[in-house]
C-alpha positions as CSV (number, residue, x, y, z in Angstrom):
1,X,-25.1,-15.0,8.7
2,X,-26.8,-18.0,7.4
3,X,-28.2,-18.6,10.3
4,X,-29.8,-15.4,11.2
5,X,-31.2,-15.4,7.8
6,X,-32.9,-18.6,8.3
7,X,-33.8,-17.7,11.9
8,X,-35.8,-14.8,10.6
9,X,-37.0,-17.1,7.9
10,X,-38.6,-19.4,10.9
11,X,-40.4,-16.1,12.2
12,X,-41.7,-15.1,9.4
13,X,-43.1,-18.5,8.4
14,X,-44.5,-18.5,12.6
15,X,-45.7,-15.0,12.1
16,X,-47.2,-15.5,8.3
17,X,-49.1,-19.0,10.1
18,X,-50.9,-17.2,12.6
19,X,-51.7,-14.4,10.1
20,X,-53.2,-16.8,7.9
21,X,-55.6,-18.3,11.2
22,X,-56.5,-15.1,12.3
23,X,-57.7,-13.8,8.3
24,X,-60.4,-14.6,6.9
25,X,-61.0,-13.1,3.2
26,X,-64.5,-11.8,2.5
27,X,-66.5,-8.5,3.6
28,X,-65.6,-9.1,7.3
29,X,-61.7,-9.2,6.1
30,X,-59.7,-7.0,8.7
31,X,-57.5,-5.1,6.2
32,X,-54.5,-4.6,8.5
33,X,-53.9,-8.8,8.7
34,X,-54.4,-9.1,5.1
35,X,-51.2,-6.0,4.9
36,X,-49.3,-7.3,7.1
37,X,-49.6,-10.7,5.9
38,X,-48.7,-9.5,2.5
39,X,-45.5,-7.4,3.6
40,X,-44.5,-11.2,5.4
41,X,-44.5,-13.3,2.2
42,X,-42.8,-10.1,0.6
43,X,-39.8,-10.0,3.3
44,X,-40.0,-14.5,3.1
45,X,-39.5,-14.0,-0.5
46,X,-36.2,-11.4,0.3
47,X,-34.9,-14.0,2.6
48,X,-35.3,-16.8,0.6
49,X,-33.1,-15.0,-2.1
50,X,-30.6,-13.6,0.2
51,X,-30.0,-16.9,1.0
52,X,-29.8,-18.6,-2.3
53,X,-27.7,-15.9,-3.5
54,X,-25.4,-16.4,-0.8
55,X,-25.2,-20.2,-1.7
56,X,-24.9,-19.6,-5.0
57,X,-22.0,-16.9,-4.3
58,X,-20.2,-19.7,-2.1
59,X,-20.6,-22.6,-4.2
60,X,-18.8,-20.6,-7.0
61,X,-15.8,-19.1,-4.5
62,X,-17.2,-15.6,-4.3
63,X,-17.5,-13.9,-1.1
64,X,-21.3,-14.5,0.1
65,X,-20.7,-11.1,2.1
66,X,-21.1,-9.5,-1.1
67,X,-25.2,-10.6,-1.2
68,X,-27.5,-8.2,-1.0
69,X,-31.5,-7.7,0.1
70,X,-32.8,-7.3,-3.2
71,X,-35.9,-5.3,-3.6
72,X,-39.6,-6.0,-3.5
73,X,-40.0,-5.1,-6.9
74,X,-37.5,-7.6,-8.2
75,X,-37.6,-10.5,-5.9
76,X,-41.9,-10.2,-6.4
77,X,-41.5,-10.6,-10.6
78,X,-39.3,-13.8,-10.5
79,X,-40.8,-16.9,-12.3
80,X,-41.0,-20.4,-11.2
């Protein structure tokens, strides 16, 4: 499970990358690449968590089964 996690972290890094070459912010800014390149860092940011809360769950004997996609809303708020 790990591994698919961190396999569709690879895409989405690949797919936020060309995103990122093809947009150019400004008047001429194509509306659709700067959506879609937001809804990539959102799912990034849901992958990055899954996986640290699967770590996490391990590390400390718990079942990392038990980790859960956690929603935009929250995973969008966290602080550095």
């Amino acid at each position: 499970m790990d591994q698919d996690i961190q396999d569709r972290i690879r895409s989405l890094i690949d797919e936020e990358h060309r995103l990122r070459t093809a947009h150019t912010p400004g008047p001429e800014d194509d509306a659709s690449t700067a959506s879609r390149l937001g809804d990539v860092e959102t799912q990034l940011d849901q992958c990055w968590d899954l996986l640290r809360q699967r770590r996490a769950k391990r590390e400390f004997g718990e079942d990392p089964g038990e980790a859960a996609v956690r929603p935009a809303s929250v995973v969008e708020n966290y602080r550095e």
